[in-house]
Kinemage of the C-alpha trace (Angstrom):
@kinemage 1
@onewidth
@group {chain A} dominant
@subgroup {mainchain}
@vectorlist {calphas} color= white
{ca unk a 1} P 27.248 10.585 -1.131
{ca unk a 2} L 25.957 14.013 -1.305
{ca unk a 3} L 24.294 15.966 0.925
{ca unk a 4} L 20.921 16.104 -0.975
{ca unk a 5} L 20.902 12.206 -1.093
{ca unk a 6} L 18.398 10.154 0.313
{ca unk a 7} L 19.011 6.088 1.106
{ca unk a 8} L 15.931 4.443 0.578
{ca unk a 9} L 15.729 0.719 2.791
{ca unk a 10} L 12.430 -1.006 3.040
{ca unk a 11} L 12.490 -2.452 6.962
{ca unk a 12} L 8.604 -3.181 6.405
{ca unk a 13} L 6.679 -6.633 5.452
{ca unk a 14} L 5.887 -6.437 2.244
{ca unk a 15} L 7.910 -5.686 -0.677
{ca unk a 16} L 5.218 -2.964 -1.980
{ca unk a 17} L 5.794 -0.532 0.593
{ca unk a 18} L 8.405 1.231 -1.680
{ca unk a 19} L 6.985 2.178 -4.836
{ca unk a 20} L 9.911 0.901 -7.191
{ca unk a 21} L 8.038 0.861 -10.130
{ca unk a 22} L 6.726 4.549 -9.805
{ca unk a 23} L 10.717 5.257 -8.788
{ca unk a 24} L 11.604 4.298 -12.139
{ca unk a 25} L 8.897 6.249 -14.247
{ca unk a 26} L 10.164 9.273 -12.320
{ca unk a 27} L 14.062 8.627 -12.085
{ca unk a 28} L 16.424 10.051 -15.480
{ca unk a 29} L 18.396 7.379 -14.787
{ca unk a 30} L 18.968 3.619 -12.531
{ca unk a 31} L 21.877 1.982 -12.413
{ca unk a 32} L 23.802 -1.007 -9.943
{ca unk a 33} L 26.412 0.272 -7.693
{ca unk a 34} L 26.598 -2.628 -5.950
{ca unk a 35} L 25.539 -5.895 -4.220
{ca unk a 36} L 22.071 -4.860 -3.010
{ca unk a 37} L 22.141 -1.218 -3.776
{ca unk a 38} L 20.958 0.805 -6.896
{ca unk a 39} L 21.093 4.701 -7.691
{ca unk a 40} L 18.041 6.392 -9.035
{ca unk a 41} L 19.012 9.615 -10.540
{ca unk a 42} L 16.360 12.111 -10.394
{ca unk a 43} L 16.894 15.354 -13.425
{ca unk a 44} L 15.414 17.713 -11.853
{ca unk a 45} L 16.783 18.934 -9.638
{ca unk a 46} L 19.717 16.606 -10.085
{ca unk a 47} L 19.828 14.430 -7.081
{ca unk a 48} L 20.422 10.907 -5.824
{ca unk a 49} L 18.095 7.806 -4.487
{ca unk a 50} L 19.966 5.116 -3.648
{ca unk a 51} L 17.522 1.884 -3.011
{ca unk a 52} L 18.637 -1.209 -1.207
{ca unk a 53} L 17.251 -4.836 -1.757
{ca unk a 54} L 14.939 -3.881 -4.919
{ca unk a 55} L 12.988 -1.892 -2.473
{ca unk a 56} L 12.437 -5.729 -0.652
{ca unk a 57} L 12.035 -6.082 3.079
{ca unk a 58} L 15.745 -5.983 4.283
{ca unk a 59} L 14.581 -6.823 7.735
{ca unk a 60} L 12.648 -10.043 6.807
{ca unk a 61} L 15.325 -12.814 7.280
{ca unk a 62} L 15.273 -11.587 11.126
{ca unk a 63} L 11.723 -13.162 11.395
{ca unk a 64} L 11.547 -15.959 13.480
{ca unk a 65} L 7.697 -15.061 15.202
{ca unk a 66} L 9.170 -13.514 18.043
{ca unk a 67} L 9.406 -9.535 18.532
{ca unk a 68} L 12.476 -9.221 20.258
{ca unk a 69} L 15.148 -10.494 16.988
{ca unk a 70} L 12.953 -8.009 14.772
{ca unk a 71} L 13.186 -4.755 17.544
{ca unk a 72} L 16.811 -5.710 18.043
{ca unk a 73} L 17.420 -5.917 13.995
{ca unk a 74} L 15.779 -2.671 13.366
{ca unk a 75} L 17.551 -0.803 16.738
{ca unk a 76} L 20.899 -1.580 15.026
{ca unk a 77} L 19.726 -0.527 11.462
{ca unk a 78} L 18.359 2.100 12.882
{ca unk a 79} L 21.454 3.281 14.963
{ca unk a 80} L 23.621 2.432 11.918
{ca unk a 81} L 21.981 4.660 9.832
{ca unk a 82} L 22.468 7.041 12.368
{ca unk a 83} L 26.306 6.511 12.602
{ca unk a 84} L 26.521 6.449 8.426
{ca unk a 85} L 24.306 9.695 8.343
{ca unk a 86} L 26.984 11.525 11.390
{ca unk a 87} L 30.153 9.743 9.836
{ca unk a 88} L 29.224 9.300 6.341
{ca unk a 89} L 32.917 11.368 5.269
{ca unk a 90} L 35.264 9.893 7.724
{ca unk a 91} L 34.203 5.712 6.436
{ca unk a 92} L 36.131 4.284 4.306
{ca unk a 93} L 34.732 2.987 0.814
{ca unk a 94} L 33.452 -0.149 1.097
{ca unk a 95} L 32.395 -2.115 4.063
{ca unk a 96} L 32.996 -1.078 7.510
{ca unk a 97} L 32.721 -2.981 10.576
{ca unk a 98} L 29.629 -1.805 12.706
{ca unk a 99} L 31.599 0.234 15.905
{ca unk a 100} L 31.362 -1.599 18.992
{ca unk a 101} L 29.640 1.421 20.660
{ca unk a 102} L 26.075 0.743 18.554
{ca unk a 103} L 25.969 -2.835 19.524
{ca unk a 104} L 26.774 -2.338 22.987
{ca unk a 105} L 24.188 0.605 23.028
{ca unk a 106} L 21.502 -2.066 21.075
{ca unk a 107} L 21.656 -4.179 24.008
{ca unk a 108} L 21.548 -1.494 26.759
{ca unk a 109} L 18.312 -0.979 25.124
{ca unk a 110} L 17.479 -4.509 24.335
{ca unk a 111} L 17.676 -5.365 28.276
{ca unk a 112} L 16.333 -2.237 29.719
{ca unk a 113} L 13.263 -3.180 27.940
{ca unk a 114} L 12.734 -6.745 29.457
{ca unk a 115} L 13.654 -5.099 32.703
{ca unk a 116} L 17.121 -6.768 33.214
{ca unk a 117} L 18.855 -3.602 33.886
């Protein structure tokens, strides 16, 4: 991935909040790259979008009516992205195993918050 990429990932409510159809109108070019994941090639200048889930909530299967699965779900997406955006040319192709280090870090987090440490 490219410096002047940009990974689009919808961790809303409603699958509106990313404008996919405007995406397309605007984009040269869309095409699958994989389970889940599409580029959008913009012409100019030539960059990438790359959109996960159709632009769908990727967060919404966490949803059970309590807080606390959601927060945790988004700290590790959020910390992932993090590790991707800091790592992104050392991963190998394909899927990587989240490190140890961000889930141990999500629940540091997860239990200062409820006072438990």
């Amino acid at each position: 991935m490219a410096a002047d990429s940009l990974i689009l990932l919808n961790v809303g409510h409603w699958p509106d909040e990313i404008d996919v159809k405007k995406l397309k109108q605007i984009c040269s070019k869309v095409e699958p790259i994989g389970p889940d994941l599409e580029r959008f090639t913009l012409a100019d200048p030539p960059r990438s979008l790359y959109l996960a889930c159709s632009g769908n909530p990727a967060n919404v299967a966490m949803l059970t009516g309590s807080i606390e699965p959601t927060l945790l779900h988004l700290t590790t997406e959020i910390l992932s992205m993090e590790f991707i955006y800091l790592h992104h040319r050392s991963l190998e192709k394909g899927e990587n195993a989240l490190p140890r280090s961000i889930e141990e870090e999500v629940s540091e987090l997860a239990l200062s918050l409820i006072g438990m440490i």
